[in-house]
N, C-alpha and C positions, 0 to 999 in steps of 0.2 A: 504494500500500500504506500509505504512512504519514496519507495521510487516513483511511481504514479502520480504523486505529488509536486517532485521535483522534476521531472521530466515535463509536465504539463507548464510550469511554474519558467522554467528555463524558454521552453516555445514560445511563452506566449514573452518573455523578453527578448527572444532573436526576430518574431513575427513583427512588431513594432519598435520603432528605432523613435527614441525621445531625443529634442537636441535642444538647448536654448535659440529662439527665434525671436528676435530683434535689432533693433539701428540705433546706435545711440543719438541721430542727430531728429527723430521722432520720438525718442522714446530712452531720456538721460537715464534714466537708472539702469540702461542696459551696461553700461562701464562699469559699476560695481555691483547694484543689486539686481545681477539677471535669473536669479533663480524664483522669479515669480512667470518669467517667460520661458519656462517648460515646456514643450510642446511636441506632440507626437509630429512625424514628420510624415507628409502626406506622400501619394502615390501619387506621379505629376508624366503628365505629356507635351513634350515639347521637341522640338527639332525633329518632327517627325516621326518620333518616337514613343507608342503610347504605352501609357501605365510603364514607368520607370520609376524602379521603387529607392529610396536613399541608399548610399553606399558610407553614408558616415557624417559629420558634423561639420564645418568649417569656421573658423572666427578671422575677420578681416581687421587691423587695424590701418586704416588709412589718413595719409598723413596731406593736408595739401594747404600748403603756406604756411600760415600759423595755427592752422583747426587739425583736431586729432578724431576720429569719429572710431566706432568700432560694428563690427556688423556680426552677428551670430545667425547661422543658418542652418538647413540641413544641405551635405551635398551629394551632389546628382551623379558626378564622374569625379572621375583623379584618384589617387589614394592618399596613403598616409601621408604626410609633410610637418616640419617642425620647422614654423618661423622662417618661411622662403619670401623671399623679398621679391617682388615685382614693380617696376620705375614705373612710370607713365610718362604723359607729359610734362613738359616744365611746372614745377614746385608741387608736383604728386609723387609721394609712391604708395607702396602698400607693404606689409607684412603679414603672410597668411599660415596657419595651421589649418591639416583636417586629420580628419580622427575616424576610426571605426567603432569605436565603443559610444554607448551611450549617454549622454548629456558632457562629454568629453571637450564639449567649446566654451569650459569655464574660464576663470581667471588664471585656474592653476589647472592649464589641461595633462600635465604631463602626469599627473596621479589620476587612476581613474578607477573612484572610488566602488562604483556601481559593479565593476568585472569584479576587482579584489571581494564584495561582498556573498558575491552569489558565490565565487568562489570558496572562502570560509562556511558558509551556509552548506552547503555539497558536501565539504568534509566533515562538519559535526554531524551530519544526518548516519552516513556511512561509517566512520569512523569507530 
């Protein structure tokens, strides 16, 4: 029974991917209080391709003149990245993360609390 549990309990956290989703330059508390913006990440169509389900989280901050802005999303393609810089045009760039684990686009994405838990959970059940 208690496999049954945890095997249903694990699905249904690989089935849905949570990611923080917001801007900070709509929505200021996205730079430090973004864990009110939780949000499952939908199944989206676009570039011709429909029902494309998320592959992971991304956090943009972007930098342009003097304004710092931050952007938390789910994302659609790419994989993992840590803090990869992309310039733009004059007086922009960007510095972006993404992530495969869930809610993983926080402030401190490099711990990701949510794996480690289910993970400890798994082994006291069996243990």
């Amino acid at each position: 029974m208690r496999f049954l549990v945890v095997f249903v309990c694990l699905f249904a956290v690989s089935a849905a991917l949570n990611c923080y989703i917001c801007n900070s330059l709509a929505q200021p508390d996205c730079t430090t209080n973004y864990q009110s913006f939780n949000k499952i990440c939908p199944v989206k169509s676009f570039a011709g391709l429909k029902a494309v389900k998320p592959v992971g989280c991304r956090v943009t901050r972007q930098y342009v003149n003097e304004e710092t802005s931050i952007v938390r999303e789910c994302a659609y393609t790419g994989e993992d990245v840590d803090k990869k810089s992309n310039k733009g045009s004059l007086g922009v760039s960007r510095v972006y993360s993404q992530c495969s684990e869930a809610l993983c686009n926080s402030a401190n994405s490099s711990f990701h609390f949510l794996t480690a838990a289910i993970l400890v959970a798994v082994y006291k059940i069996f243990a």
